[in-house]
C-alpha positions as CSV (number, residue, x, y, z in Angstrom):
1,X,0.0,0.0,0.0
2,X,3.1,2.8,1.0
3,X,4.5,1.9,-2.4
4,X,1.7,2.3,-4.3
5,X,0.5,5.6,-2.4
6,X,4.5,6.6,-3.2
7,X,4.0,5.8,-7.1
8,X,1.0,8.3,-7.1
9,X,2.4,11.0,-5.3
10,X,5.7,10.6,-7.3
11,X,4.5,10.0,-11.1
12,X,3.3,13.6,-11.7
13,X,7.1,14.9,-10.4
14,X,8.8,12.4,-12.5
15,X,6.6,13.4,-15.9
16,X,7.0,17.1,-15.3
17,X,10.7,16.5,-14.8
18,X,11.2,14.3,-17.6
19,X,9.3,17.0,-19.6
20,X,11.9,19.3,-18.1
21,X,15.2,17.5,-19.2
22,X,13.5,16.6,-22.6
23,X,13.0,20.7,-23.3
24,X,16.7,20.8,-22.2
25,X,18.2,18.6,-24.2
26,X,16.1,18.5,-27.5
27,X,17.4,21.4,-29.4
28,X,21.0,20.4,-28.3
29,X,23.6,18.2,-30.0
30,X,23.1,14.7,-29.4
31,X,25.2,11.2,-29.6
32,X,24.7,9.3,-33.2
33,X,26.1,6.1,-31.3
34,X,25.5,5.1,-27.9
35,X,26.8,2.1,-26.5
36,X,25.4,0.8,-23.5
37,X,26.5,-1.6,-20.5
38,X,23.9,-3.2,-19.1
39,X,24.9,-3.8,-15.6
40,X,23.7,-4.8,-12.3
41,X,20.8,-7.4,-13.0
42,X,21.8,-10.2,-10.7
43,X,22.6,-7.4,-7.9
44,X,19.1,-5.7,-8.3
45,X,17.5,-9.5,-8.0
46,X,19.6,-10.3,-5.1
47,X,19.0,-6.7,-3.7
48,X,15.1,-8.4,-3.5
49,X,15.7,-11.7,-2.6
50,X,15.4,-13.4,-5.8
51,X,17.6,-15.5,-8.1
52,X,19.7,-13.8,-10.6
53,X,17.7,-15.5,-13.6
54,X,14.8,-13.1,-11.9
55,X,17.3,-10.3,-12.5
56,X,17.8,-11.3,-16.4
57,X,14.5,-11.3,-17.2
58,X,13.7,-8.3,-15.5
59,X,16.9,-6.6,-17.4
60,X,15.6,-8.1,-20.5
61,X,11.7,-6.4,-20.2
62,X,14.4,-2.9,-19.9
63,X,15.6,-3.5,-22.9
64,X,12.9,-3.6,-24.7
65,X,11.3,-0.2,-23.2
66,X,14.3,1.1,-23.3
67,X,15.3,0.7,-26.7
68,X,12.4,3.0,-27.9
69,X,14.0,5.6,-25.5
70,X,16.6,5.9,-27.6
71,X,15.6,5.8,-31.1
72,X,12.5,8.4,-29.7
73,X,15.7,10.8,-28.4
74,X,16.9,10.5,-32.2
75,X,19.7,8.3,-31.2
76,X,20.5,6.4,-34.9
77,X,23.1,3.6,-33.3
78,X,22.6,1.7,-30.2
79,X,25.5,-1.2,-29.1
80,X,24.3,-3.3,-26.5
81,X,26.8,-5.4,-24.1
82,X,24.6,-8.0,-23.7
83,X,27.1,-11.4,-23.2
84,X,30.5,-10.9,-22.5
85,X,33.0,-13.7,-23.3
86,X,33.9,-13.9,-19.4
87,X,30.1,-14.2,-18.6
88,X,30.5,-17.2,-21.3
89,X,33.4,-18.9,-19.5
90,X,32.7,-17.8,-16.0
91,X,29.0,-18.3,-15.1
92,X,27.5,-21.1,-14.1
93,X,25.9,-23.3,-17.1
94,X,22.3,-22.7,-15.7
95,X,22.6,-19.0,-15.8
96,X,24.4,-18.9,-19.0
97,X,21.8,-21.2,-20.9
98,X,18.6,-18.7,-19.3
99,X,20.7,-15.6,-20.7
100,X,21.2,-17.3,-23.9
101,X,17.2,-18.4,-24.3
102,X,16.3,-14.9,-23.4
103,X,18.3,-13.7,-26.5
104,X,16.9,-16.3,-28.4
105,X,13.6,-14.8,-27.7
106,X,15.0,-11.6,-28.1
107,X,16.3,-11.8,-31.3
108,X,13.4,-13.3,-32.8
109,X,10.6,-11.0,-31.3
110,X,13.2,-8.3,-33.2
111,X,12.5,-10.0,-36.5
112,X,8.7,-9.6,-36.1
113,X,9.1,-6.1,-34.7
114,X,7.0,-3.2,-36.2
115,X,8.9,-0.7,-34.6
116,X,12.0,-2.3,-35.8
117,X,10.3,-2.0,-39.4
118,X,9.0,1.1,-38.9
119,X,12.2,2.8,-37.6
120,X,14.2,1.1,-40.1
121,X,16.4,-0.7,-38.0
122,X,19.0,-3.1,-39.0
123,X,20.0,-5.9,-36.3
124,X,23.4,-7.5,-36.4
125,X,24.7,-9.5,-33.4
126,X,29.0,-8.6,-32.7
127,X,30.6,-11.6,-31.4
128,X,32.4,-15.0,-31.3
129,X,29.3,-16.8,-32.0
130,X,31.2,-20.3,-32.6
131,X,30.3,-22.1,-29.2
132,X,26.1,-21.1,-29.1
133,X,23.6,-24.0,-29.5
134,X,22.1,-23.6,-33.1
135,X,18.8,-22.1,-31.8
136,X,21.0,-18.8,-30.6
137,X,22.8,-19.0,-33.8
138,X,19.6,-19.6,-36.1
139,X,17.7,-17.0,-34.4
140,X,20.9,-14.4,-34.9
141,X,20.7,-15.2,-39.0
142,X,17.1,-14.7,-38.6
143,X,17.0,-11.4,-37.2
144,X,19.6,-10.1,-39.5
145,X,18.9,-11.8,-42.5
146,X,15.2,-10.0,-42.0
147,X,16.3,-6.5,-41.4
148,X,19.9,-6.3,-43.4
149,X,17.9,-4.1,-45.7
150,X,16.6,-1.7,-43.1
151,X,18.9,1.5,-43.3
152,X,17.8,4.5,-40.8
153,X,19.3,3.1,-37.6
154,X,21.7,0.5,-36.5
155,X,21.0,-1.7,-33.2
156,X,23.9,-4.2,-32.5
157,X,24.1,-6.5,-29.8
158,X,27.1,-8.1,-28.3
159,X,26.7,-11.4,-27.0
160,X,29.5,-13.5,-26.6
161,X,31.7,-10.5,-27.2
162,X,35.0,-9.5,-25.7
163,X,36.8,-6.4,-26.9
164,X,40.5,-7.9,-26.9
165,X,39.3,-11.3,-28.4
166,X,38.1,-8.7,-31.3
167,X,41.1,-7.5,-31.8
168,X,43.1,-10.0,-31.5
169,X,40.9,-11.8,-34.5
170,X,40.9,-8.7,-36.5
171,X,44.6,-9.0,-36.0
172,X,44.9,-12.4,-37.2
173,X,42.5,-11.4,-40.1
174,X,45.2,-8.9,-41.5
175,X,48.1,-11.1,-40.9
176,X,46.5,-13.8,-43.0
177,X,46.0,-11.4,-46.1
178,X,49.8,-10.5,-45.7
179,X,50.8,-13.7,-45.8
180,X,48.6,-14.1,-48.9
181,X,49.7,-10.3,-50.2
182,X,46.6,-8.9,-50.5
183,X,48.4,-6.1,-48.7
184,X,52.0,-5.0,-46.9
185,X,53.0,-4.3,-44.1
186,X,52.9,-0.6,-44.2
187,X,49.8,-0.1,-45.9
188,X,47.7,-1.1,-42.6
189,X,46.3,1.3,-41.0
190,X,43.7,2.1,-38.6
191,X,41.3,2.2,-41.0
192,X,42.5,-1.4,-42.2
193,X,41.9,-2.3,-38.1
194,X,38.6,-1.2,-38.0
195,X,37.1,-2.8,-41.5
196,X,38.1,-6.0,-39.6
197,X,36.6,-5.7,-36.6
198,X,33.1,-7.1,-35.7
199,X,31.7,-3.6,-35.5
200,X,32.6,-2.8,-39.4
201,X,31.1,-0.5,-41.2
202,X,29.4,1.4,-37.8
203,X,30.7,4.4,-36.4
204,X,32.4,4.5,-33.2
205,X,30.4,5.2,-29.7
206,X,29.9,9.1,-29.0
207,X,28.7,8.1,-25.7
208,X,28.8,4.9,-23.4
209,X,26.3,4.3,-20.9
210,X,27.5,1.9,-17.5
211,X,24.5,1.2,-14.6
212,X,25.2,-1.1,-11.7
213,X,27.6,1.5,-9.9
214,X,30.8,0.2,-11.9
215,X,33.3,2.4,-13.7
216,X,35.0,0.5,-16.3
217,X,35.0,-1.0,-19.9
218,X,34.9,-4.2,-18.9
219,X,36.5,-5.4,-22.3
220,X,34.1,-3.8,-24.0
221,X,34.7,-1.9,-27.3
222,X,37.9,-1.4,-26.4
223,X,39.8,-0.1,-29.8
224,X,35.9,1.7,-30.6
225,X,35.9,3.5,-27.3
226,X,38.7,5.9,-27.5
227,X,37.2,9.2,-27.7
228,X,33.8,8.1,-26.4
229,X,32.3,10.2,-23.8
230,X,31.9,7.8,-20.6
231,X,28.3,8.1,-18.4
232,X,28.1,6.1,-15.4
233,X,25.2,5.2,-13.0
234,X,24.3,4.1,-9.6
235,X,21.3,3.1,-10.7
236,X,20.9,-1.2,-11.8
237,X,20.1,-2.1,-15.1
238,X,16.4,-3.0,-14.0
239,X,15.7,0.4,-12.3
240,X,17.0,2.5,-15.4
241,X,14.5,5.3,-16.6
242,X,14.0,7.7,-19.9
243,X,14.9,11.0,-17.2
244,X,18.6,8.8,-17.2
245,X,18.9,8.7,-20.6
246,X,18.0,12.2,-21.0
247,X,20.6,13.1,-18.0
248,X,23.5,11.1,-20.1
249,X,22.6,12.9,-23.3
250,X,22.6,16.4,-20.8
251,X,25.9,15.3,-19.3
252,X,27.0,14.6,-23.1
253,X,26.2,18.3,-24.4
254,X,28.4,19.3,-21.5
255,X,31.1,18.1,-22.2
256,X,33.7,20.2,-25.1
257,X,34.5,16.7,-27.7
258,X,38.4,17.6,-28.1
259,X,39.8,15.0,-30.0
260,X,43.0,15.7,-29.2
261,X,43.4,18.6,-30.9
């Protein structure tokens, strides 16, 4: 009974001040490419008293709001760090499996999206997707197989992805085509290192988005990230709202984008 007499008394509050931030931010500049950690899932579900498979699923339903957040803000690429390859070799097999049958569901409720049709979005998965069962792998092809034509936004999702295994691949890529002489030595460049990574042909992250508390990559986009603007969060995955997204894209048009120069 409290929390529901709290939502009521809250919810006008939290629409007027999501109206706010949203008159802040909408004539401003805003990220093309966000990438976005999605931490703290098992925490929040522990925080409650429930398993962490509670926590995934509850981080998944996220997601799915969530991701018409950003294309709404006029956000055209969105990376998500759904799997990492540590998650792959660390976790137990339970937990792994349930994350890996929620993407399964995922990816194929993506296929049949409208909005995805709508919006135009194109689905591609980033990855080492050798060691999935071949109902993640057939529902991957699915989803991008059905939207490779879609061209007004970009959603890519990382599942079994680790930012040095990436590289080191994309490394191995460009040795073999020396060895065959496709190319030399000193023609590679860093253009040569990104056309081999999995995130070809997608710009790099203007922003990166970390919930759960944490402030690290976590071997995430590592060569992509270099001159992304970081945004990190107390807040779990779960509990993320539109007023944070809008207060990352605020805390982005803050910031002076240097370069270096």
């Amino acid at each position: 009974m409290k929390q529901e007499v709290k939502f009521f008394v809250t919810r006008p509050v939290y629409v007027i001040y999501e109206r706010v931030l949203w008159e802040e931010i909408k004539g401003g500049n805003k990220p093309n490419s966000v990438a976005v950690i999605l931490d703290g899932n098992r925490r929040w579900a522990t925080s409650l008293g429930f398993p962490p498979e509670y926590g995934h699923e509850a981080g998944y339903r996220k997601l799915r709001e969530a991701l018409n957040w950003f294309w709404e803000a006029g956000i055209k690429e969105v990376t998500i760090y759904a799997l990492s390859t540590e998650n792959l070799s660390r976790r137990s097999p339970s937990e792994v499996s349930h994350i890996l049958s929620l993407a399964t569901k995922g990816l194929l409720e993506l296929a049949e999206s409208k909005e995805v049709s709508e919006r135009g979005v194109r689905v591609r998965v980033i990855g080492d997707r050798s060691a999935f069962p071949d109902e993640v792998v057939s529902a991957i092809n699915t989803v991008e197989e059905k939207t490779v034509s879609n061209d007004s936004r970009l959603l890519q999702i990382a599942l079994g992805y680790g930012g040095r295994d990436e590289i080191l691949k994309a490394v191995r890529r460009i040795a073999e085509k020396v060895r065959e002489g496709e190319i030399s030595p000193d023609q590679i460049t860093e253009e040569t290192i990104s056309s081999n990574l999995y995130t070809a042909g997608a710009s790099d992250p203007d922003m990166i988005i970390r919930t759960g508390g944490e402030e690290r990559l976590s071997n995430f986009l590592l060569w992509q990230s270099s001159y992304s603007e970081l945004v990190f969060f107390d807040t779990y995955w779960p509990q993320f709202r539109k007023i944070d997204l809008y207060r990352a894209i605020r805390t982005f048009q803050s910031r002076k984008r240097r370069f270096g120069s």
